[in-house]
C-alpha positions as a printed Julia matrix, in Angstrom:
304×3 Matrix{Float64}:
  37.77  -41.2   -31.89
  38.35  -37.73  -32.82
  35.78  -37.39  -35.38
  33.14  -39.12  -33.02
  33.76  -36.49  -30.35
  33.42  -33.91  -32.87
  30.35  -35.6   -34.23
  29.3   -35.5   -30.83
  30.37  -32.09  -30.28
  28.07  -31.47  -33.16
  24.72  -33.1   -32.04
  24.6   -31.54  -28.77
  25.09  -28.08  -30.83
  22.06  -28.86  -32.69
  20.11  -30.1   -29.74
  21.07  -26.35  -28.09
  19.95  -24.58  -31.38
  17.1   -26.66  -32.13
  15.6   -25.98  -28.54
  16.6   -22.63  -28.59
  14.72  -22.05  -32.18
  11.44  -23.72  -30.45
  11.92  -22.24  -27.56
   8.67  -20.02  -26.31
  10.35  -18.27  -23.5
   9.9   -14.53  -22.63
  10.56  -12.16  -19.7
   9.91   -8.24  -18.91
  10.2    -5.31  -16.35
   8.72   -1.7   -16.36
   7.06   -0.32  -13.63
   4.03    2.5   -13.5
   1.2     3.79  -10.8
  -1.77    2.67   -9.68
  -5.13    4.83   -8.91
  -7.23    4.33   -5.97
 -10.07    2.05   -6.3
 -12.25    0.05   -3.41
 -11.86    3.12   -0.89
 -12.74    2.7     2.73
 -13.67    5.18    4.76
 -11.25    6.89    6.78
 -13.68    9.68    8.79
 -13.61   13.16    7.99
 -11.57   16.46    8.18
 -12.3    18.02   10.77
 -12.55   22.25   11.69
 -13.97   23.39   14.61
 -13.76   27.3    15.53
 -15.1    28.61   18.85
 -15.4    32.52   19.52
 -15.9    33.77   23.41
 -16.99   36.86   24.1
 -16.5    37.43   28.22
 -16.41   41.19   28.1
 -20.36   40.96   27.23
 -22.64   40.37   29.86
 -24.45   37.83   29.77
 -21.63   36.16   27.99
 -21.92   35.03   23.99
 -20.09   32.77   21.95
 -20.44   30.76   19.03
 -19.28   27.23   16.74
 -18.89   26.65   13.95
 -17.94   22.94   12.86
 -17.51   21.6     9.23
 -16.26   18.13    8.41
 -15.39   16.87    4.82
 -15.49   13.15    3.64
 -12.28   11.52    3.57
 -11.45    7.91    2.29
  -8.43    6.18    1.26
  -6.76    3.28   -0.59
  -3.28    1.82    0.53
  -3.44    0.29   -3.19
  -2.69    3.6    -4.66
   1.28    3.94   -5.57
   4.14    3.29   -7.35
   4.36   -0.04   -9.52
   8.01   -1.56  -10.13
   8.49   -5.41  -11.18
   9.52   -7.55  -13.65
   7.68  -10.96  -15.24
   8.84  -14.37  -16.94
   6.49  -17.16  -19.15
   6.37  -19.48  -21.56
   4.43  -19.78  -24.68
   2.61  -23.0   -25.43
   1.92  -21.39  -28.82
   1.54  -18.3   -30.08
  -1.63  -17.23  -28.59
  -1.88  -18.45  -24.87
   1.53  -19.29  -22.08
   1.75  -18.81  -18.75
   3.63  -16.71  -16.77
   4.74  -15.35  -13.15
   5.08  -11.83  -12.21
   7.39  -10.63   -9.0
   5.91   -6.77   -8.37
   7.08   -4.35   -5.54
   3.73   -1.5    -4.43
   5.79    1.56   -3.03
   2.08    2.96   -1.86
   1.27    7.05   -2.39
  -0.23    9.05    0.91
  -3.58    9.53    2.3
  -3.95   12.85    4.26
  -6.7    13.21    7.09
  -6.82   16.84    9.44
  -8.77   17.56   12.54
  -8.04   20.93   13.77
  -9.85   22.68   16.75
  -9.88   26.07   17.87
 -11.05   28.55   20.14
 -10.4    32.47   20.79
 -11.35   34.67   24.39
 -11.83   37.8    24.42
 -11.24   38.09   28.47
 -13.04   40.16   30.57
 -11.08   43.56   31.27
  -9.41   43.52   27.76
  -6.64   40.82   26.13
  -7.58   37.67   25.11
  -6.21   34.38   24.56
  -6.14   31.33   22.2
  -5.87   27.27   21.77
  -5.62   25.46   18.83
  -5.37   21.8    18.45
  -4.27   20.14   15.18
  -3.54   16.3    14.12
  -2.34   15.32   10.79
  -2.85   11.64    9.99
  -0.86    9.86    6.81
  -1.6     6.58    5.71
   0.63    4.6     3.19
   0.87    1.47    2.8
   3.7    -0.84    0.51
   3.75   -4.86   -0.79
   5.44   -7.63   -2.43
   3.01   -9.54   -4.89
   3.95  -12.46   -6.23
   1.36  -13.23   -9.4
   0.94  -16.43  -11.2
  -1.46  -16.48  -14.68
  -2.3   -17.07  -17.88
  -0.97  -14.7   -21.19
  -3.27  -14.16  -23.99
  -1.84  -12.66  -26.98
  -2.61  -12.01  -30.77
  -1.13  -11.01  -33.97
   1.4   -11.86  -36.14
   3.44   -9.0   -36.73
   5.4    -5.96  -34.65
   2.03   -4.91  -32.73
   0.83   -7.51  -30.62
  -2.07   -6.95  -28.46
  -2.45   -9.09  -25.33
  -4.3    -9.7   -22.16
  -3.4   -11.67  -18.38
  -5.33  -12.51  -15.95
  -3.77  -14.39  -12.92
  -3.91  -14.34   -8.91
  -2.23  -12.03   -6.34
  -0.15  -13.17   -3.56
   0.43  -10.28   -1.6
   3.33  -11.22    0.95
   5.53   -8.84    3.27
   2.44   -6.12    3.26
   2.81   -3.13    5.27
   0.56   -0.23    6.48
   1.94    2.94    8.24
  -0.39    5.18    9.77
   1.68    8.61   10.77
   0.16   11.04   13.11
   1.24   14.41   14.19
  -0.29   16.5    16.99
   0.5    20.17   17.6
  -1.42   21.66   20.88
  -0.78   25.49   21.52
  -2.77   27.83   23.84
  -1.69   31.37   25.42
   0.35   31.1    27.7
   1.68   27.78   27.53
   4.62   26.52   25.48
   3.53   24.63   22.19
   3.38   20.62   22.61
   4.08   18.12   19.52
   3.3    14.72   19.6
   4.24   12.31   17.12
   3.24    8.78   16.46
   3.69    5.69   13.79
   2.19    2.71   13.99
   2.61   -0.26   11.65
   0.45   -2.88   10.58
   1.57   -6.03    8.79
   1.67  -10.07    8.9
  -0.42  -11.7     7.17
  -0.5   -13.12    3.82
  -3.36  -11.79    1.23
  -4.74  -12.95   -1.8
  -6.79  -11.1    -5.07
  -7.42  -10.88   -8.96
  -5.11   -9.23  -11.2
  -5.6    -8.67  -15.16
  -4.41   -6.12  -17.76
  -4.89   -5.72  -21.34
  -2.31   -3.97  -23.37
   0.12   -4.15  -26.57
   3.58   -5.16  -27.17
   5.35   -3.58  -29.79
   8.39   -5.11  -31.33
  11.37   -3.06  -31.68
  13.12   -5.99  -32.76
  13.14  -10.0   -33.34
  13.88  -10.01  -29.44
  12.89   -6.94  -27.42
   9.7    -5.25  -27.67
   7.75   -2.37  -25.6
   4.71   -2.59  -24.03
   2.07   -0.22  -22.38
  -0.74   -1.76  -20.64
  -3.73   -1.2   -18.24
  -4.06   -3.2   -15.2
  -6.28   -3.86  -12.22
  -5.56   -5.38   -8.8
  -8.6    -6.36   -6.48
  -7.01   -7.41   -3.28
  -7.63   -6.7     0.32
  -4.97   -7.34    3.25
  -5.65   -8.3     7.03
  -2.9    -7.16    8.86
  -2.53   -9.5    11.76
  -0.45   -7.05   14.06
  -0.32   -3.46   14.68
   2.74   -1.95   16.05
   3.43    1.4    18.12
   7.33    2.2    16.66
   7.6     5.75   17.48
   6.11    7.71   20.33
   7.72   11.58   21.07
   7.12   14.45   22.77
   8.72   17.33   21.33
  11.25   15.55   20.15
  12.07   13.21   23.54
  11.62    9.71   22.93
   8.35    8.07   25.46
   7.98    5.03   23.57
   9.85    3.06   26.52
   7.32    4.53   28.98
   4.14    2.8    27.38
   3.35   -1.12   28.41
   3.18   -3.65   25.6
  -0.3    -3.31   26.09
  -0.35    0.47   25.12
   1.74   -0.54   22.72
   0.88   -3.9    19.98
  -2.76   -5.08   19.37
  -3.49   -8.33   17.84
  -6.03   -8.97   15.35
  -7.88  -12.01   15.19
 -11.56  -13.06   13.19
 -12.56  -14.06   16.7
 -11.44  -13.53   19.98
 -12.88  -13.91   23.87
 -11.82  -11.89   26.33
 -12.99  -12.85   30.33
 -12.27  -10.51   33.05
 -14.22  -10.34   36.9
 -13.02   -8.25   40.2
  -9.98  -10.43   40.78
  -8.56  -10.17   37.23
  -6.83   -7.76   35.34
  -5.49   -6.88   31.82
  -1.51   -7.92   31.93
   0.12   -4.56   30.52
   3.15   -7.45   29.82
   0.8    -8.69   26.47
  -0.49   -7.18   23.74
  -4.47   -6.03   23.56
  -6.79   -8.17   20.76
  -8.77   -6.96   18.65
 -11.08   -8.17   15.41
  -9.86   -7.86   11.72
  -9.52   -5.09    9.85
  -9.25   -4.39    6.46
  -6.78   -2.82    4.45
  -7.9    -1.87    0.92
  -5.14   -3.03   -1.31
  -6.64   -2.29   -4.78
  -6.17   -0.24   -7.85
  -6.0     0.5   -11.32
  -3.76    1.88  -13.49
  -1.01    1.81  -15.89
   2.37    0.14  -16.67
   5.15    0.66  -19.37
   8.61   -1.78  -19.94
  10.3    -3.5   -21.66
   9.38   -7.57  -23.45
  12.21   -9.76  -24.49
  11.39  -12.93  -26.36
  14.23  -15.45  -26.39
  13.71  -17.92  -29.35
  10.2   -19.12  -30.84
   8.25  -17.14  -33.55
């Protein structure tokens, strides 16, 4: 009895070493940034400057405007994740990737301006400036395919899969600072959020794994993401005043918009828009993609 347990003991041993020794299994993580790519257009900066002259008669003044083209991509950020596959042989497996976008800034200005020069000397000012940031961040979950050649410690490779984008996010900051002579200096702030949704693209890369050793290797790569979102919600969070709260005095109206590929909206003498529901309005879109570069780390358990 005792030698057929150890027999036994044995057999399942080889079983575990002889899988493990066939084995194709591999994982990763490294991390990198993305460049902006499939921009939309997000206006223009803005500068407006207006000179009065009231101690002239007839009075003068003059404009002078310039905008500059500004466009953005929520796509463009920080890349962190990590990725697990299997071999079917030594050229092509299949793998899934789990990848967290912390998204970089987009900056848009408007600022507006004016100077008096006030009949019987002095003269006074305004100046109104907004500063918009847009950021966005995302979970993407990404199924594929793992191409991969060579036979010795450099290993070039290539994947090519689908993007599941889940738990997107887009934050659109503004700040408003309205001075004038006179009058004390007013700051508004304001963040809205957009999310819900789920979103779908292409992903691929091309890169090389180098092996440090039977089991880990290092790899540097080049990827690209195609992807658009469609938030399905936009969100007023914060809403001061110099600094005082005034969120609660806005209606949930003022406050959350829907977004909906089609909507109807009826309204006659006798009806009104509830403030108690959020407005609607059609889809937008938030451009999700990029291209850039990633570095980490490959371990290979078992297989050759």
């Amino acid at each position: 009895m005792k030698k057929t347990k150890i027999g036994m003991a044995l057999l399942g041993l080889g079983l575990v070493l002889s899988m493990s020794t066939s084995a194709q299994i591999y994982f990763g993580l490294g991390g990198g940034y993305g460049f902006a790519a499939g921009k939309q257009d997000m206006g223009a900066d803005y500068t407006s400057t207006t000179s009065n002259n009231n101690t002239a008669f007839p009075n003068t003044w003059s404009k002078t405007e310039t905008w500059n083209a500004r466009s953005f991509s929520v796509g463009k950020g920080m890349n962190i994740g990590l990725y697990g596959g299997y071999m079917f042989n030594k050229n092509l497996g299949a793998e899934l990737g789990i990848a967290y976008l912390i998204g970089g800034s987009s900056v848009g200005t408007s600022d507006i301006s004016s100077t008096t020069l006030n009949f019987g000397g002095g003269s006074s000012s305004s100046d109104d400036k907004t500063t918009t940031t847009i950021k966005g961040s995302m979970v993407r979950l990404v199924p594929g395919l793992r191409m991969q050649f060579g036979e010795k410690k450099i290993k070039p490779y290539a994947t090519v899969g689908i993007i599941i984008g889940v738990a997107g996010k887009v934050t659109n900051e503004s700040n408003e600072v309205v001075s004038s002579t006179g009058v004390a200096t007013t700051t508004t702030d304001r963040i809205s959020t957009f999310s819900g949704g789920m979103s779908w693209g292409l992903h691929s890369s091309i890169g090389v794994n180098y092996a440090v050793s039977g089991m880990i290797g290092i790899f540097g790569e080049i990827s690209a993401n195609l992807q658009n979102a469609h938030p399905s919600k936009q969100v007023l969070t914060t809403y001061t005043v110099n600094g005082s709260d005034k969120l609660s005095t806005l209606t949930t109206s003022q406050t959350e918009t829907d977004y909906s590929s089609s909507y109807t909206v009826t309204t006659n003498q006798a009806t009104v828009a509830s403030p108690g529901t959020a407005q609607q309005a059609a889809s937008i879109n938030a451009p999700f993609s990029s291209i850039g570069f990633n570095i980490g780390v490959h371990i290979t358990l078992g297989g050759k």
